[in-house]
C-alpha positions as CSV (number, residue, x, y, z in Angstrom):
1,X,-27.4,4.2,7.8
2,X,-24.4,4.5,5.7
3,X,-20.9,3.0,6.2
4,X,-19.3,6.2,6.4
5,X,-21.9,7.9,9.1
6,X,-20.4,5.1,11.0
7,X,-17.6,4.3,9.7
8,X,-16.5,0.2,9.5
9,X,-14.3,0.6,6.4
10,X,-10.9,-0.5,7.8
11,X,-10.2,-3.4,10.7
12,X,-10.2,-0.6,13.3
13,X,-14.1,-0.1,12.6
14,X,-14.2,3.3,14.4
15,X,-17.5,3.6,14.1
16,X,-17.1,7.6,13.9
17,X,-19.4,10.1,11.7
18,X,-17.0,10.4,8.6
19,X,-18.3,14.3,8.0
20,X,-16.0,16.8,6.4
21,X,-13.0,17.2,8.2
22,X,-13.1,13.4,9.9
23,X,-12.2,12.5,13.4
24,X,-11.8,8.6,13.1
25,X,-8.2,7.1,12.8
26,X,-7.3,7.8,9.1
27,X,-8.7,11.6,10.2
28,X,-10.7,11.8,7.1
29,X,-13.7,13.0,5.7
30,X,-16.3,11.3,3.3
31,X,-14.5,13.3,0.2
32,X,-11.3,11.8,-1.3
33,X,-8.4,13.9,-0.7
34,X,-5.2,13.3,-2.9
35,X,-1.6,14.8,-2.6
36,X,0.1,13.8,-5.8
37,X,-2.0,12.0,-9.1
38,X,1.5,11.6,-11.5
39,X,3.7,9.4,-13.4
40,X,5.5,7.4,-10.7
41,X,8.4,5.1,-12.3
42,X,9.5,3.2,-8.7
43,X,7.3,0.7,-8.7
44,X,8.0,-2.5,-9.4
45,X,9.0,-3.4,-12.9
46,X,5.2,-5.0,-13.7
47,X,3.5,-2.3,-12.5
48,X,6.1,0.9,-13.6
49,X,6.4,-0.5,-16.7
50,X,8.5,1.4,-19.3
51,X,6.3,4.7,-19.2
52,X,5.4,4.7,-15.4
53,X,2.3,4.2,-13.0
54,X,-0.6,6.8,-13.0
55,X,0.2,6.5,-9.2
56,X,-2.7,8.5,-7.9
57,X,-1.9,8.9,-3.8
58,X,-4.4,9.5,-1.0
59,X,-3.7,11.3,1.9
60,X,-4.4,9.7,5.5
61,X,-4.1,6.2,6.6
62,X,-5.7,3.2,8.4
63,X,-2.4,2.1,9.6
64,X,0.1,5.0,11.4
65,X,3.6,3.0,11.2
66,X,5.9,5.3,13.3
67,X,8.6,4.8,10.4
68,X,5.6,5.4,7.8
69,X,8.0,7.4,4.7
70,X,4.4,9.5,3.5
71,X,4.2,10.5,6.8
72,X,3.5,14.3,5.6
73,X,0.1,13.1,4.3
74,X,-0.4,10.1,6.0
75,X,-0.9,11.9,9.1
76,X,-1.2,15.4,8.4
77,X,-5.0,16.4,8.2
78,X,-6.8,18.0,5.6
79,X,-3.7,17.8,3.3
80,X,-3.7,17.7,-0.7
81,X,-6.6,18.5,-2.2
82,X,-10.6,17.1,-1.8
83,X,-11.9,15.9,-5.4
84,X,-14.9,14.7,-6.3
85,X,-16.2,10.8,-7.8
86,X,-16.1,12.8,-11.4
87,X,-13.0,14.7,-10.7
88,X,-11.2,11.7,-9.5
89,X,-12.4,9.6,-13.0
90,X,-10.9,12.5,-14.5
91,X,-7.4,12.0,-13.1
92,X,-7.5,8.6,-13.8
93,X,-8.4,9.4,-17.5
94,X,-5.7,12.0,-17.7
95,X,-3.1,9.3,-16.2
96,X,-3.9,6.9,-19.1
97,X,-4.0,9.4,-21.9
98,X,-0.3,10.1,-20.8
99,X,0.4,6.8,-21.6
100,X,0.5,5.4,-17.6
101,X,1.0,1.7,-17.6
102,X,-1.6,1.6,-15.0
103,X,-3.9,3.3,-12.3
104,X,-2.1,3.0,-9.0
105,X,-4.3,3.8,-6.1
106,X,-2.1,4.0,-3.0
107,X,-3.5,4.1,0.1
108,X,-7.4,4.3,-1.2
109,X,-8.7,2.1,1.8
110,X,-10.2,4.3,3.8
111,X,-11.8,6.2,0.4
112,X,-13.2,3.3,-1.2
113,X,-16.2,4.3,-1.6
114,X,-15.4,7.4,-3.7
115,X,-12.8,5.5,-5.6
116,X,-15.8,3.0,-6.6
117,X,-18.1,6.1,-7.7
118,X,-14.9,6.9,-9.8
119,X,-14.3,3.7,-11.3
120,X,-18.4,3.6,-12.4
121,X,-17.9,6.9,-14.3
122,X,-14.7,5.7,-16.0
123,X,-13.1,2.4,-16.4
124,X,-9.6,3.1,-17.7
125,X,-8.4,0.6,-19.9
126,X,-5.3,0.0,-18.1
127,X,-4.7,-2.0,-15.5
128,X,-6.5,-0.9,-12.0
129,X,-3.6,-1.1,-9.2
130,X,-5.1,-1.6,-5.4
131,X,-1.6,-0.4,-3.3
132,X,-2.4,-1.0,0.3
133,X,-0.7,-1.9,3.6
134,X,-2.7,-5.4,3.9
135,X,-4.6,-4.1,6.9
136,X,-7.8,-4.4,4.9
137,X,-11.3,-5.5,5.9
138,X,-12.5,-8.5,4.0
139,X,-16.0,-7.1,3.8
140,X,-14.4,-3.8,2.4
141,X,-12.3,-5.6,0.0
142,X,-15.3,-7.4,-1.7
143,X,-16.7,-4.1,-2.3
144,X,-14.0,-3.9,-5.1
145,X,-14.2,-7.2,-6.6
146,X,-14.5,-6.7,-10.9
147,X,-13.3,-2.8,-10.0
148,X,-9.6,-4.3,-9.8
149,X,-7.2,-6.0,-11.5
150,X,-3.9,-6.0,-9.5
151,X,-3.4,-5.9,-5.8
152,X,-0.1,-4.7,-4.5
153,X,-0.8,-5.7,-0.8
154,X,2.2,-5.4,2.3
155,X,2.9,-8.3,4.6
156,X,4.5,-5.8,7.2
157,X,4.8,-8.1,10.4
158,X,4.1,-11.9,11.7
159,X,4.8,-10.5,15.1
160,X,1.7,-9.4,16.8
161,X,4.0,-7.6,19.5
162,X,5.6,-5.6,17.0
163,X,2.7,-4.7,14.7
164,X,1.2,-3.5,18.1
165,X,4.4,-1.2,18.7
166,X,4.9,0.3,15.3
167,X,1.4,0.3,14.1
168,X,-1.3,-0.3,16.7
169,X,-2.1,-3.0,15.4
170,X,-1.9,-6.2,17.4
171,X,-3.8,-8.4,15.1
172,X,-2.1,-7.1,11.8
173,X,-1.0,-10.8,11.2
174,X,-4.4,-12.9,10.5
175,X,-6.0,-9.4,9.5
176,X,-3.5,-9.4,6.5
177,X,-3.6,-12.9,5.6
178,X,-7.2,-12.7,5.5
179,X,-7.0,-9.9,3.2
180,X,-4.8,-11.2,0.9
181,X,-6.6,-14.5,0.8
182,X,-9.4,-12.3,-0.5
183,X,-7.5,-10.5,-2.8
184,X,-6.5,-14.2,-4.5
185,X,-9.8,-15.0,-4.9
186,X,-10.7,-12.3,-6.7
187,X,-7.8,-12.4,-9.3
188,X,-7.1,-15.6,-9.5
189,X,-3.2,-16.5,-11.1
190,X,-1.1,-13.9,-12.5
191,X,-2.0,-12.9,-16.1
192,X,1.3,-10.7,-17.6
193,X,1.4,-8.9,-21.3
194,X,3.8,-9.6,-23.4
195,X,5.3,-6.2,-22.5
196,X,5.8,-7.5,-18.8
197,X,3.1,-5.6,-17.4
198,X,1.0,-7.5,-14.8
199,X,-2.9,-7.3,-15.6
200,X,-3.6,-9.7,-13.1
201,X,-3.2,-11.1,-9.8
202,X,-1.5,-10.3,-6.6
203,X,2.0,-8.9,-5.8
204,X,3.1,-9.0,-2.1
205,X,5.4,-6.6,-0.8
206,X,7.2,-6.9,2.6
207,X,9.9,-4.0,3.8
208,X,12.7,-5.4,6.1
209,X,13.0,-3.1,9.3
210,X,16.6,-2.8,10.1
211,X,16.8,-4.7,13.6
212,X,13.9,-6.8,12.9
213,X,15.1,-9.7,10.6
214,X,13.4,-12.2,12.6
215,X,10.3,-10.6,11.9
216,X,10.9,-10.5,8.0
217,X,12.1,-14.3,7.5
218,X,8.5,-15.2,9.8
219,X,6.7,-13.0,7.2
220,X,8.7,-15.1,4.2
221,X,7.5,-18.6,5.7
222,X,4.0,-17.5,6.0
223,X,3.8,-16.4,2.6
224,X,5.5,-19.4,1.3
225,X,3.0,-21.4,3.6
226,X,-0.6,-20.1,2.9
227,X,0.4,-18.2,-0.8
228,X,2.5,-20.4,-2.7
229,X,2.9,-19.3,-6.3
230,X,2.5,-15.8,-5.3
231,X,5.3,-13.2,-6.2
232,X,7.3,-11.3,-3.5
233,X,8.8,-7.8,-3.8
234,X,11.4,-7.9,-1.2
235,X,12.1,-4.0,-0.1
236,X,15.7,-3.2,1.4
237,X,14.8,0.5,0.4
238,X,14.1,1.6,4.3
239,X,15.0,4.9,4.5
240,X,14.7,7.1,8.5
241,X,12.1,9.3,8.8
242,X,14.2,11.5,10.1
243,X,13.1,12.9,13.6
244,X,9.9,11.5,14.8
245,X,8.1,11.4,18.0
246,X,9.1,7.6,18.7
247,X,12.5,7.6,17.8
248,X,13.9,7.2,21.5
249,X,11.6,4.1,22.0
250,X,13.0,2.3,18.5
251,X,16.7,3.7,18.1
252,X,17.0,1.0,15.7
253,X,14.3,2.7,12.7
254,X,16.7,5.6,12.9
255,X,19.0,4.0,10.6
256,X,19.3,2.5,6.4
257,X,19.5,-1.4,6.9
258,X,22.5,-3.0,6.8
259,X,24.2,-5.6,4.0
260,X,24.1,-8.2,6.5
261,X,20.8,-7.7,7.4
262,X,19.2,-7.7,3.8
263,X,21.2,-10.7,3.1
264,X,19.9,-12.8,5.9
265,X,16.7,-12.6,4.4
266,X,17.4,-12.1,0.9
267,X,18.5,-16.0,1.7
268,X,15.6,-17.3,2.8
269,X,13.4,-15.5,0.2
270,X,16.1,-17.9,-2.0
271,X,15.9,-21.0,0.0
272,X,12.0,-21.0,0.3
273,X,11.6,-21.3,-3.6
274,X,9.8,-17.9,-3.5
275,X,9.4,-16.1,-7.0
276,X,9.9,-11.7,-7.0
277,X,11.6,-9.0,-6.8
278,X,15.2,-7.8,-4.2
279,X,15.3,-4.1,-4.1
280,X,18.6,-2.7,-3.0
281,X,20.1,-0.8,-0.5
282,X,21.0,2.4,-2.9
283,X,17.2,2.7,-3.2
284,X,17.0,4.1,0.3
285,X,17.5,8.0,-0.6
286,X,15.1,10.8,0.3
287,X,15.5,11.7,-3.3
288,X,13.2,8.4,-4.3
289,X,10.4,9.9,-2.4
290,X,7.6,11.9,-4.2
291,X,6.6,15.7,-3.7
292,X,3.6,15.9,-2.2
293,X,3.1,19.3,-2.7
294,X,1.5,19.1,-6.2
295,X,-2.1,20.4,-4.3
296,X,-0.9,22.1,-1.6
């Protein structure tokens, strides 16, 4: 019996028939669908580069933040457009012929299996970008190993109460630290180009909720604890999702973050030695988000 007739990708192991239109948690199918495969320059520097990321981005997800910015294809079902293994190679070969600094998969979790058909058809010669929310299955992740080079993984929460509120996800925590300790192993150190673009290695990203501070300087420590070494891209870029259906339960995602706020923990990235990135407020605009309409 395959994985996906009973599906165990992701760390909610639904266990559901993944047929075509998909009823697990990511509500998806065996095909990979995508909503936008283009030239995405808002990454960070070692992965935008000068020229951009072939950012290639899947629709559904494992996850379901209430504040989740993709939420039009994160949640919607059946959106973008279902490709095939060959079709997907394609894209990826089309992204480096227009001289992409890399192949950014975002959100491929729950289509790894199509992604790794892809890969065997083609093997760009740029660097392979996993971009994930960190609520990866070990077992999952090792599917991968050789097919990667870079893993851009989140550390959303240290707070098992508030993972469970804003993503189901009570045991997000040692789930993602489990995942990233895989991702290490499978890298190694960062290896950079003389051009600044990361071929290698693991880049952790954790975005600071406005009211949740406490959360975000927990997330710091336990990165600087179990990861040391490993480079942080600190996101102040939280923008509202506008109206969405738990926005009465967490007034406090209905708003930018404040200077204060980012601050705070910009000071403790500082104080615990920890190398990176600080993106700032002005990034949180609606007009930094992508079209996902290319397919539609």
């Amino acid at each position: 019996m395959s994985v996906l007739e009973r599906c165990t990708l992701c760390p909610r192991a639904c266990g559901v028939r993944r047929d075509e239109t998909g009823t697990g948690f990511c509500k998806s199918g065996s095909a990979a669908r995508i909503a936008r495969a283009d030239l995405h320059f808002w990454e960070e520097p070692p992965i935008s580069g000068k020229t951009g990321a072939g950012a290639v981005f899947f629709t559904g997800c494992s996850l379901g933040c209430v504040y989740c910015q993709n939420r039009e294809i994160s949640r919607g079902e059946n959106r973008g457009r279902a490709v095939t293994p060959r079709e997907l190679a394609d894209i990826f070969r089309g992204l480096e012929e227009r001289g992409a600094a890399c192949i950014d998969l975002v959100t491929a979790g729950h289509f790894v299996l199509p992604v790794i058909q892809a890969l065997s058809l083609y093997r760009p010669g740029i660097p392979v970008v996993y971009n994930s929310s960190g609520y990866e299955r070990v077992e999952t992740l090792r599917l991968l190993e050789g097919l990667v080079d870079v893993y851009l993984p989140d550390f959303k929460y240290m707070e098992p109460e508030l993972a469970r509120a804003l993503s189901g996800a009570a045991d997000y925590p040692e789930v993602c630290r489990a995942a990233i300790g895989e991702m290490l192993r499978q890298t190694g150190p960062q290896q950079v180009r003389e051009d600044g673009i990361l071929t290698r290695g693991v880049l952790i990203r954790h975005l600071i909720l406005p009211g949740h501070t406490k959360n975000s300087l927990a997330v710091l420590e336990e990165i600087a604890r179990c990861f040391p070494g490993v480079p942080v891209s600190l996101m102040a870029q939280y923008t509202p999702p506008g109206v969405f259906p738990e926005q009465e339960q967490f007034p406090e995602l209905g708003r930018t973050l404040t200077q204060r706020e980012l601050e705070k923990v910009q000071d403790r990235l500082f104080a615990l030695g920890l190398d990176g990135f600080v993106q700032d407020r002005t990034s949180a605009r609606d007009s930094y988000l992508p079209d996902f309409h290319q397919f539609d």
